[in-house]
N, C-alpha and C positions, 0 to 999 in steps of 0.2 A: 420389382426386383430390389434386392437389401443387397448391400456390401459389405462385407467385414474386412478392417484395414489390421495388418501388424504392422505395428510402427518402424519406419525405417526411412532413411533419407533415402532423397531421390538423387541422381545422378545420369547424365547423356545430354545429346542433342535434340533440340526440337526444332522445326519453322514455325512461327506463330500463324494458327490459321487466319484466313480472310475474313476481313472485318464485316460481320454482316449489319453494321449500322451505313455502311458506305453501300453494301453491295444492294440493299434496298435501293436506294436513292440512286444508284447507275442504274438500275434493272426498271425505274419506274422511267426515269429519262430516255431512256432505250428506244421504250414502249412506246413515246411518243417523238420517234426523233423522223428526221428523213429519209431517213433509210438505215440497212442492218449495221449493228453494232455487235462485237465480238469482247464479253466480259468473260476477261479468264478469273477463274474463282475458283483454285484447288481443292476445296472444300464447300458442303454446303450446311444447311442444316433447317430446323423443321420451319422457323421464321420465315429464311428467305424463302423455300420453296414455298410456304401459304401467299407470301408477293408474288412472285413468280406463276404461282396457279392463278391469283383474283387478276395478274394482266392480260393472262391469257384467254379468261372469261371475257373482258373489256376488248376482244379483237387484237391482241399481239398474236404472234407466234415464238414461243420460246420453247427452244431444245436445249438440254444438257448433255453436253458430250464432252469425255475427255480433260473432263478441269476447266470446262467454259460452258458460260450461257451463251446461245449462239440466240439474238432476237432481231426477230421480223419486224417492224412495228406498226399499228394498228392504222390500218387503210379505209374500213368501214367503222365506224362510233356502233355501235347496238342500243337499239333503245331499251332494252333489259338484261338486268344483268343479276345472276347470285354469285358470291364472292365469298370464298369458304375462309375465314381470317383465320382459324386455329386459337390460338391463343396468342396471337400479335397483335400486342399494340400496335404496332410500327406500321402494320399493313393499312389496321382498322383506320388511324387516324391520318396519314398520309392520303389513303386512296379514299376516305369519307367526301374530302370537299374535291378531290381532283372527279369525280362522277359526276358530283355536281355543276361542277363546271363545264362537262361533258355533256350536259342536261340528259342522263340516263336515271332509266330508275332501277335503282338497285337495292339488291336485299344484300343484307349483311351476315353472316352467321357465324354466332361468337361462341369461345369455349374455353373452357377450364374458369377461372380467374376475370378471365378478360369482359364478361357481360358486368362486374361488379366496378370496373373503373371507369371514370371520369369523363364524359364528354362535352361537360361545358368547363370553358363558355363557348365553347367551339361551335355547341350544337346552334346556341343561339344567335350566333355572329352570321351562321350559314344560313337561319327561316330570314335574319333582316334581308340578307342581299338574294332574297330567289328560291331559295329552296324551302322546303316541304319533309320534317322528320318524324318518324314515328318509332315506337319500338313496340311491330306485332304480337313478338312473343319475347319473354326472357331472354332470349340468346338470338335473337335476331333486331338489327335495326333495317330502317326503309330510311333513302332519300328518295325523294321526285322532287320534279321541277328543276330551274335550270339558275345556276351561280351567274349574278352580273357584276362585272367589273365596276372599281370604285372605291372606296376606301373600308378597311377591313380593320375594326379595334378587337385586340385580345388581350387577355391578361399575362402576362409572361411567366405569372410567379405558377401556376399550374402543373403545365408542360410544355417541353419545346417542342411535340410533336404536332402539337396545335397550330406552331408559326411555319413548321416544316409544310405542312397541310396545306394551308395558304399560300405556302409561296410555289408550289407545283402547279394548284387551280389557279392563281394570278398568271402566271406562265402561259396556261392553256386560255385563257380568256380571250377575246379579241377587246380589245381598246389597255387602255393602261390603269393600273390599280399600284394602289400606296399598303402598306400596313402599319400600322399604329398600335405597337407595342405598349401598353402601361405595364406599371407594376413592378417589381424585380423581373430581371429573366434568369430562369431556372435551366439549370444546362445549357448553356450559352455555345458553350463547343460544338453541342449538334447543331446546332442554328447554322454555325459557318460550316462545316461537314455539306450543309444541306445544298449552301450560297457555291461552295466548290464544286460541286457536283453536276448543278447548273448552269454556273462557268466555264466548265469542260463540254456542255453542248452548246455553247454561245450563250445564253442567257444571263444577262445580267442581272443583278438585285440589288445594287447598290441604293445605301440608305432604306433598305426596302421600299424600292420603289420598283415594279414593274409592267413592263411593255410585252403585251400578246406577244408569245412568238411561237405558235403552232403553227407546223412540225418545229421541233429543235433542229440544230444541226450534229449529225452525230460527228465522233470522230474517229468511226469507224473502228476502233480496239483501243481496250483499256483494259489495266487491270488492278483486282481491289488488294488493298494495301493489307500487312496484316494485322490484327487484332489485337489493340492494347487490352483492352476490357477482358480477355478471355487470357495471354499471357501473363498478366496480372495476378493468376493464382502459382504462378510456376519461379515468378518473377518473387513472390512472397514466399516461396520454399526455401529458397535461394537465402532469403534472410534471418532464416529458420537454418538453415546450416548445411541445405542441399547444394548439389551443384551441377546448373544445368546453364547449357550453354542455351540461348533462347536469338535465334536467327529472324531476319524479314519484317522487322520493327523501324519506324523511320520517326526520330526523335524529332522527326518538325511537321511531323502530322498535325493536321487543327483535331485531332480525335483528344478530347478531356482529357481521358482515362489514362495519355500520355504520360500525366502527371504522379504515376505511380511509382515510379522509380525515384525521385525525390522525394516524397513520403517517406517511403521506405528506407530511405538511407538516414532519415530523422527518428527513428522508431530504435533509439540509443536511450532515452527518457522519454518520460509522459509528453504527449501530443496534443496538442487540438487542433482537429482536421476540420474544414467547411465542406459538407455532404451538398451542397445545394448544386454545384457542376459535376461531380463525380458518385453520383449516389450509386452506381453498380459496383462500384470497389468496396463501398463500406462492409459487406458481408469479407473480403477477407480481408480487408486495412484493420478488421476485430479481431480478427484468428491471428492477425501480425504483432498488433498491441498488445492481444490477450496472454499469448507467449515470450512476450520480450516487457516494455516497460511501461503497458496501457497507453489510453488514445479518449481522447474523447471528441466527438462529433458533434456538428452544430447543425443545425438545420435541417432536421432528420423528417421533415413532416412529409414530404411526396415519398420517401420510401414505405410509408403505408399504406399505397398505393400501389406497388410491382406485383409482381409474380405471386407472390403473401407477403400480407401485412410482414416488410421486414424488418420493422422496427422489433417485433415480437419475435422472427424468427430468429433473427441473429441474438436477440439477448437470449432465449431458449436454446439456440445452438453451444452459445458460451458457457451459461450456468450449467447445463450438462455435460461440460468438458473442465470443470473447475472452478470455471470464472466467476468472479463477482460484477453484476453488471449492474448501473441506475441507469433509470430514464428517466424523465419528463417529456411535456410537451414539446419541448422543441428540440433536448440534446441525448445523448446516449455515453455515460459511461461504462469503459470497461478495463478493471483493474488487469495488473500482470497478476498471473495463478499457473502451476504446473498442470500439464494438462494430464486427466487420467483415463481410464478407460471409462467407454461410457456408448451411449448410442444417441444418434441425431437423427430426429426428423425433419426431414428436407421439407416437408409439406408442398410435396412437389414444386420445389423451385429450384432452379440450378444453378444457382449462383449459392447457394444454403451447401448442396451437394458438395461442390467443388470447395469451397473453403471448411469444408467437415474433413475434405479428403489431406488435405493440405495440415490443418490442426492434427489432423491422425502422424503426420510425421515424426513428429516431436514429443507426442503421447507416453502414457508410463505402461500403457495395455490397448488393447484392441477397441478400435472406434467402431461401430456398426452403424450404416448410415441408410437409413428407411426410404425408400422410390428413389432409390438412385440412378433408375433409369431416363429422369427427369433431364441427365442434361443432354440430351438430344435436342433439346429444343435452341441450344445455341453450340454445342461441341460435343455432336455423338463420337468422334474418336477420343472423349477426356478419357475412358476406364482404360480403352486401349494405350495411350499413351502415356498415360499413370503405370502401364503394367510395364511396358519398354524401358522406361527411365526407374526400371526398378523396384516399383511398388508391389508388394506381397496383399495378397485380397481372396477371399472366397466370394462368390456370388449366391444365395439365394432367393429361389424363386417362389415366390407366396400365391 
């Protein structure tokens, strides 16, 4: 499906939807807590549910009903499991060493993008302590064999989904394990997201150090906070010269992405912003600079690594909206330019989409934005809620 935008500011009210980097991490804790947990999550989207389906493979029971995940949590281990990831990272690499831990063997099944990203050094920190990996086909990996507790080194400068991993399977392990961070750490905010989440079923991690504690304790109802990372493009209208009132944000979340609101109010003159904790804003912290007074970004190298290479999309997204953009290897500039008509491909990624949609505001003629069906994968109500708050669009179906 393509999009065509006429330019025009937005205006209304929204709630920011539920953060689904949190609602992973309650929904995996859930799964192995004491008993049932009640996560209200008004929203969902394709992520969480591919979590939500691979714990339900691993023995949970989880229902959606009503604006919550109502979860059971896993009573029998199964000694085999297939675990359909979609295209999350988040699943793949969380639930990768938590099986293992579980000593289950499990096949993996990956899709879109997500067979072409990174699993070490993750994969090989997981054959030292016990495990067994393979990748049978393209789009499938295999663990077997069983994770032992102990000390676990990873590189930080990578991904923090790699330390987020570790500290679930340390959790499930029986005896106590340390982790041993080198490196820089790259999104450090998901790291404590992760250490909160854990603390909320009793588990501590302090110092990353952790003590077996299977089953968790649940605490019987929670609910996930809402979404800096995804109001952030609404939140960037706003600076652009919309006006939306944006509800259900809590300015002392450990979530990075919180940080977008000070950015943005620096986006008065040229910028330089550090991509290394906040690399999901960079696609629209560009469409912000690119229309106001440029920005330059440091530390751009894991974002060629997301959804698409976005070091290429976002400077592709720009230069076809006006912009003049450099890169090198490690930074990304991108001048102020009037933005005009033009068209964007998403290259299925939706974070490409949503800041295409947002540039189209301010535009001198109609944006058309290629698979813009793409943001279902983190905010299937975006088109709808783009049309509410006022946005004029045709749909096309190819």
């Amino acid at each position: 499906m393509d999009i065509k935008i006429k330019p025009k500011k937005l205006t209304g009210c929204l709630q920011a939807i539920p953060s689904k980097s949190q609602a992973h991490r309650l929904l995996i804790c859930a799964a192995f807590a004491d008993k049932d947990t009640v996560i209200h999550c008004p929203q969902t989207n394709e992520d969480i549910e591919a979590t939500a389906q691979c714990l339900v493979a691993l023995g949970a029971k989880i229902n959606y009903c009503n604006g919550a995940f109502f979860v059971h949590p896993v009573k029998k281990i199964p000694k085999n499991a297939v675990l359909e990831c979609r295209e999350s990272g988040s699943t793949l690499r969380f639930l990768l060493p938590i099986v293992g831990a579980l000593g289950i063997d499990a096949t993996f099944v990956l899709a879109g993008r997500l067979p072409c990203r990174p699993l070490s050094p993750l994969w090989e920190e997981l054959e030292r302590n016990g495990c067994s990996l393979s990748r049978p086909t393209e789009t499938t990996v295999r663990c077997q064999g069983k994770l032992t507790a102990g000390t676990f080194t990873v590189d930080g400068s990578v991904s923090s989904q790699f330390i987020t991993g570790l500290l679930f399977a340390a959790a499930l392990l029986d005896g106590e394990s340390q982790l041993q961070i080198t490196g820089k750490i790259e999104s450090k905010p998901y790291i404590q997201m992760t250490q909160d989440a854990l603390s909320s079923f009793g588990v501590s991690t302090d110092d990353y150090r952790i003590c077996g504690q299977f089953p968790f304790q649940s605490p019987g109802e929670l609910t996930v906070e809402g979404d800096w990372s995804n109001a952030a493009f609404f939140l960037a209208a706003n600076t652009l010269g919309s006006n939306i009132e944006i509800s259900n944000l809590d300015p002392d979340s450990s979530q990075g992405d919180r940080n977008v609101a000070p950015i943005l109010n620096k986006i008065t003159e040229h910028i330089t912003v550090d991509a290394a904790d906040i690399p999901d804003l960079v696609p629209i912290l560009a469409v912000a600079g690119g229309a106001k007074s440029g920005v330059t970004f440091n530390n751009i190298g894991r974002l060629r690594l997301k959804e698409s290479d976005r070091v290429a999309s976002v400077a592709n997204m720009l230069t076809a909206l006006g912009a003049k953009v450099e890169v090198t290897e490690h930074t990304m500039t991108v001048y102020p330019a009037e933005f005009g008509a033009c068209t964007v491909d998403s290259v299925g990624d939706h974070r490409i989409a949503m800041a295409a949609a947002i540039a189209a505001t301010v535009a001198s003629g109609p944006v058309t934005i290629l698979d813009a069906q793409c943001v279902k994968k983190s905010y299937p109500a975006f088109w709808d809620t783009y049309h509410e708050l006022g946005g004029e669009y045709e749909q096309h179906i190819r």
